[in-house]
Biotite code that builds the C-alpha atoms (Angstrom):
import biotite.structure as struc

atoms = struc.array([
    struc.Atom([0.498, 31.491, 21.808], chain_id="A", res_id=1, res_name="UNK", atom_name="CA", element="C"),
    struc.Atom([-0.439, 32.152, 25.428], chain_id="A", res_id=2, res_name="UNK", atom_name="CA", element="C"),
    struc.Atom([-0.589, 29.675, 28.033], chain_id="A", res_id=3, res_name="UNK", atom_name="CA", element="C"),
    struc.Atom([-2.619, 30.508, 31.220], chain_id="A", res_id=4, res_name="UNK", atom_name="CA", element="C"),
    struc.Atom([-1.506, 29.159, 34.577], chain_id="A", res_id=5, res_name="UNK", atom_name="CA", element="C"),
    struc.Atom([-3.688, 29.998, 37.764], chain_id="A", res_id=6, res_name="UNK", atom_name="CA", element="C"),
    struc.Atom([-2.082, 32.567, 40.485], chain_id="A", res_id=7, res_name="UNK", atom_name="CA", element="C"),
    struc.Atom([-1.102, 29.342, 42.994], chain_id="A", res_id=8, res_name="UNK", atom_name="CA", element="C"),
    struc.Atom([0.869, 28.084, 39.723], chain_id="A", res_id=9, res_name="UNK", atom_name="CA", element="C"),
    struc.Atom([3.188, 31.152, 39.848], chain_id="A", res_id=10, res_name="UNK", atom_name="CA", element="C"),
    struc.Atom([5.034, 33.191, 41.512], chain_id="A", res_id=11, res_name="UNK", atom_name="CA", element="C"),
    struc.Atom([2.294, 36.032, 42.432], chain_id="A", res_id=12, res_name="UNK", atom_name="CA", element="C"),
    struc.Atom([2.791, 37.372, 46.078], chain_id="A", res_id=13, res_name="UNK", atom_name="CA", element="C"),
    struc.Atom([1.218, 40.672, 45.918], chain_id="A", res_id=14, res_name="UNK", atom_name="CA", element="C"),
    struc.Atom([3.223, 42.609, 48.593], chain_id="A", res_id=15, res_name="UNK", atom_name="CA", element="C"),
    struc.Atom([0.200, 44.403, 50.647], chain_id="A", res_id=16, res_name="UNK", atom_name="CA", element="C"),
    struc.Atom([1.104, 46.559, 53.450], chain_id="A", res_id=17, res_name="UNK", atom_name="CA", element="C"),
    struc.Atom([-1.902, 46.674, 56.329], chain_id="A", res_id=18, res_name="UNK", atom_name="CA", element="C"),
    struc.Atom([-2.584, 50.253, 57.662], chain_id="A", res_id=19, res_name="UNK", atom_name="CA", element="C"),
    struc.Atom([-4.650, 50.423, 60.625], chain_id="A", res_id=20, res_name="UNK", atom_name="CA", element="C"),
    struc.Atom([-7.774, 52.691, 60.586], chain_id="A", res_id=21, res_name="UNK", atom_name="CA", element="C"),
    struc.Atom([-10.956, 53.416, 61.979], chain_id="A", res_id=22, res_name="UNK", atom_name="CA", element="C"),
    struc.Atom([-13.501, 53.622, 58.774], chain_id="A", res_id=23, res_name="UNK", atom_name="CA", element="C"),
    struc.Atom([-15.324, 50.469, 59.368], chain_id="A", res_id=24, res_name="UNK", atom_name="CA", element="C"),
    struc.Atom([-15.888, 51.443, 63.046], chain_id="A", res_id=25, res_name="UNK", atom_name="CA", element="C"),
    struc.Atom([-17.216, 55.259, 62.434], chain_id="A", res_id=26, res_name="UNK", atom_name="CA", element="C"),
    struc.Atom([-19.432, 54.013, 59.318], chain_id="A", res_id=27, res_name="UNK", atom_name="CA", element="C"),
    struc.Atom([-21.174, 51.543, 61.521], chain_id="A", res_id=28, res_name="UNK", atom_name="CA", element="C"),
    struc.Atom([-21.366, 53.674, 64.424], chain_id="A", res_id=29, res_name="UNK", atom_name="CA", element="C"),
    struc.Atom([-23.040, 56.599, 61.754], chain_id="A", res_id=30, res_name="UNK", atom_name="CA", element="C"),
    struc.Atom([-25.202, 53.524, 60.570], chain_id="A", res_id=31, res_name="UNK", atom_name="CA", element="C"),
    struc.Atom([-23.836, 54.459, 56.873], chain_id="A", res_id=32, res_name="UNK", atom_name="CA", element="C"),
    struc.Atom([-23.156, 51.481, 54.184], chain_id="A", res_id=33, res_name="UNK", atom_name="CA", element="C"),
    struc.Atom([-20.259, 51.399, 52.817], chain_id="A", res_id=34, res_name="UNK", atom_name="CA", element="C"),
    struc.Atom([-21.996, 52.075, 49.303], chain_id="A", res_id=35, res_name="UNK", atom_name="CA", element="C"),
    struc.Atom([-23.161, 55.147, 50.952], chain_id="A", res_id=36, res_name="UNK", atom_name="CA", element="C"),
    struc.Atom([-19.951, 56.242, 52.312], chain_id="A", res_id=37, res_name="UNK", atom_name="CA", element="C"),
    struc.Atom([-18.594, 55.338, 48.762], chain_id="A", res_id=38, res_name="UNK", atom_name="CA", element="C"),
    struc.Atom([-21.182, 57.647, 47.029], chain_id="A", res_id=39, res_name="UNK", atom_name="CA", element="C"),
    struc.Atom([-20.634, 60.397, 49.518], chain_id="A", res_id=40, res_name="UNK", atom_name="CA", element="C"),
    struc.Atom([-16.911, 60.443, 48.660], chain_id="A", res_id=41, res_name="UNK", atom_name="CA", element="C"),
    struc.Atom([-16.958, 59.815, 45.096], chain_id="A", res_id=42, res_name="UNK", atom_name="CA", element="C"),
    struc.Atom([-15.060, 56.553, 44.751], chain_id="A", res_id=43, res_name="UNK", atom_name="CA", element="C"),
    struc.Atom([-16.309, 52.750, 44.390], chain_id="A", res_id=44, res_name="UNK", atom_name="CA", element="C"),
    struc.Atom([-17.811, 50.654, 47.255], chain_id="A", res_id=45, res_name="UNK", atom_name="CA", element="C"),
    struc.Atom([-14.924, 47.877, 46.611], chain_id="A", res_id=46, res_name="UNK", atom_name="CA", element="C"),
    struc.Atom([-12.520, 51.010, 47.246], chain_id="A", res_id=47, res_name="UNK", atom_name="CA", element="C"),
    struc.Atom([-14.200, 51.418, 50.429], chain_id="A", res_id=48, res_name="UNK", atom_name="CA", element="C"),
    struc.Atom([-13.691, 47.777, 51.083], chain_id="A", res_id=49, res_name="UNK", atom_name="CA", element="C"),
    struc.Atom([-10.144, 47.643, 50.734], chain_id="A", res_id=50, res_name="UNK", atom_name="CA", element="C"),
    struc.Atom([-9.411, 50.917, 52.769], chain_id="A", res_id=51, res_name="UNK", atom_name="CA", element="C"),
    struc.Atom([-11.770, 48.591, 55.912], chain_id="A", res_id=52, res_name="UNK", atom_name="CA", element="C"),
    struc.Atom([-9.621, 45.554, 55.961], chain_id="A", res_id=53, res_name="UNK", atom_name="CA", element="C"),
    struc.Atom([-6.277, 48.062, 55.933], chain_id="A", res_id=54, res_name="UNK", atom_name="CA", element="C"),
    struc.Atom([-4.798, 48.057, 52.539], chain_id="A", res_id=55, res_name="UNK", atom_name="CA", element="C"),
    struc.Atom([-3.061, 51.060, 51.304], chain_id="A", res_id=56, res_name="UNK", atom_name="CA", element="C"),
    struc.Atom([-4.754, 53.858, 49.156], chain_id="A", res_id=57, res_name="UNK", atom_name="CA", element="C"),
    struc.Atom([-4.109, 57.395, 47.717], chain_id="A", res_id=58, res_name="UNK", atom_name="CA", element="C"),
    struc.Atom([-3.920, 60.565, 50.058], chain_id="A", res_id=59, res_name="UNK", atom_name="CA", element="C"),
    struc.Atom([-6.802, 62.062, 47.665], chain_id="A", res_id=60, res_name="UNK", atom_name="CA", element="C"),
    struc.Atom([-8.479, 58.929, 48.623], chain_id="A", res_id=61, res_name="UNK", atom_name="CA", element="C"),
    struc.Atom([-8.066, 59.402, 52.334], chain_id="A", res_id=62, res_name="UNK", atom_name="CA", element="C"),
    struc.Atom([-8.989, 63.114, 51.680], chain_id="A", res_id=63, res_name="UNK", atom_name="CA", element="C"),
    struc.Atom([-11.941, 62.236, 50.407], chain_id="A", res_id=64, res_name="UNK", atom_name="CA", element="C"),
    struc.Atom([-13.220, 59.625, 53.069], chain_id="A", res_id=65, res_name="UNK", atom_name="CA", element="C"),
    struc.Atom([-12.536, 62.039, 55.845], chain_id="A", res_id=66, res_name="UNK", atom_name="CA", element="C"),
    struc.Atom([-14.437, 64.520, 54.506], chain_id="A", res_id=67, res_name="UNK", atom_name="CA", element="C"),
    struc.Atom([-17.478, 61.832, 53.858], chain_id="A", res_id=68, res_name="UNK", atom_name="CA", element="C"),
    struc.Atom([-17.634, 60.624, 56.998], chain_id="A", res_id=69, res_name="UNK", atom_name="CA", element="C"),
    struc.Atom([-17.775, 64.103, 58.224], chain_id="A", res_id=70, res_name="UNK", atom_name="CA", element="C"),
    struc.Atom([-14.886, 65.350, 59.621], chain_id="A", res_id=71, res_name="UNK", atom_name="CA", element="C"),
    struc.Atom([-12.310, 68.177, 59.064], chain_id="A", res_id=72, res_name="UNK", atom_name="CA", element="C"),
    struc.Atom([-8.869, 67.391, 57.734], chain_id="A", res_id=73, res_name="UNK", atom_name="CA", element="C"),
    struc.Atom([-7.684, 68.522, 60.858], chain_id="A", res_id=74, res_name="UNK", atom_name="CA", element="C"),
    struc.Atom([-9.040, 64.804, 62.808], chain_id="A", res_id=75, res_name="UNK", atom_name="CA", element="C"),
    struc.Atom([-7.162, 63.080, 60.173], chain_id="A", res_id=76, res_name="UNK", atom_name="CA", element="C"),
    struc.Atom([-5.768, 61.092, 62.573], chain_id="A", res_id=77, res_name="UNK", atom_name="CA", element="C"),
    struc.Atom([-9.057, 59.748, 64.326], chain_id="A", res_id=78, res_name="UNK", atom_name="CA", element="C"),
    struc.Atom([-9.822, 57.842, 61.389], chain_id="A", res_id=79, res_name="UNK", atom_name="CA", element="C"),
    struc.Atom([-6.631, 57.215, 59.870], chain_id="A", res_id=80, res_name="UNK", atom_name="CA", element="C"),
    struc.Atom([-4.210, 57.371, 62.921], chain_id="A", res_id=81, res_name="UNK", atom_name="CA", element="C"),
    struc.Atom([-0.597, 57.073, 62.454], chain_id="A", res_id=82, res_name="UNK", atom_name="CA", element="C"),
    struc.Atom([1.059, 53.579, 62.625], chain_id="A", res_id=83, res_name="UNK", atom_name="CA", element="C"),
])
């Protein structure tokens, strides 16, 4: 038989690294949603989310913001710049 305990009952610590990057600020400065954004680059708004308040995502992922928010691969590191 199961037994459910809630997260603050155990021992969950998710481990998130925070990468700094400047999505939020370009999509607000383009006056783009961040559903918009998300349909642009082909992945989920709660994707988008995520990738905002810093956490960690794929390189396709990154690939594919950059190219949504309209730059070339080559400015990589105006919206993702290098910790």
């Amino acid at each position: 038989m199961w037994t459910f305990r809630r997260r603050s009952e155990t021992n969950y610590r998710p481990e998130a690294k925070l990468n700094h990057n400047t999505v939020k600020k370009i999509r607000e400065k383009l006056l783009v949603s961040k559903a918009e954004l998300a349909r642009k680059a082909g992945i989920s708004p709660i994707t988008i989310d995520r990738v905002e308040k810093g956490l960690d995502c794929r390189m396709e992922t990154k690939r594919k913001i950059i190219l949504a928010l309209g730059f070339d691969l080559s400015d990589k590191e105006k919206v993702f710049p290098k910790n």
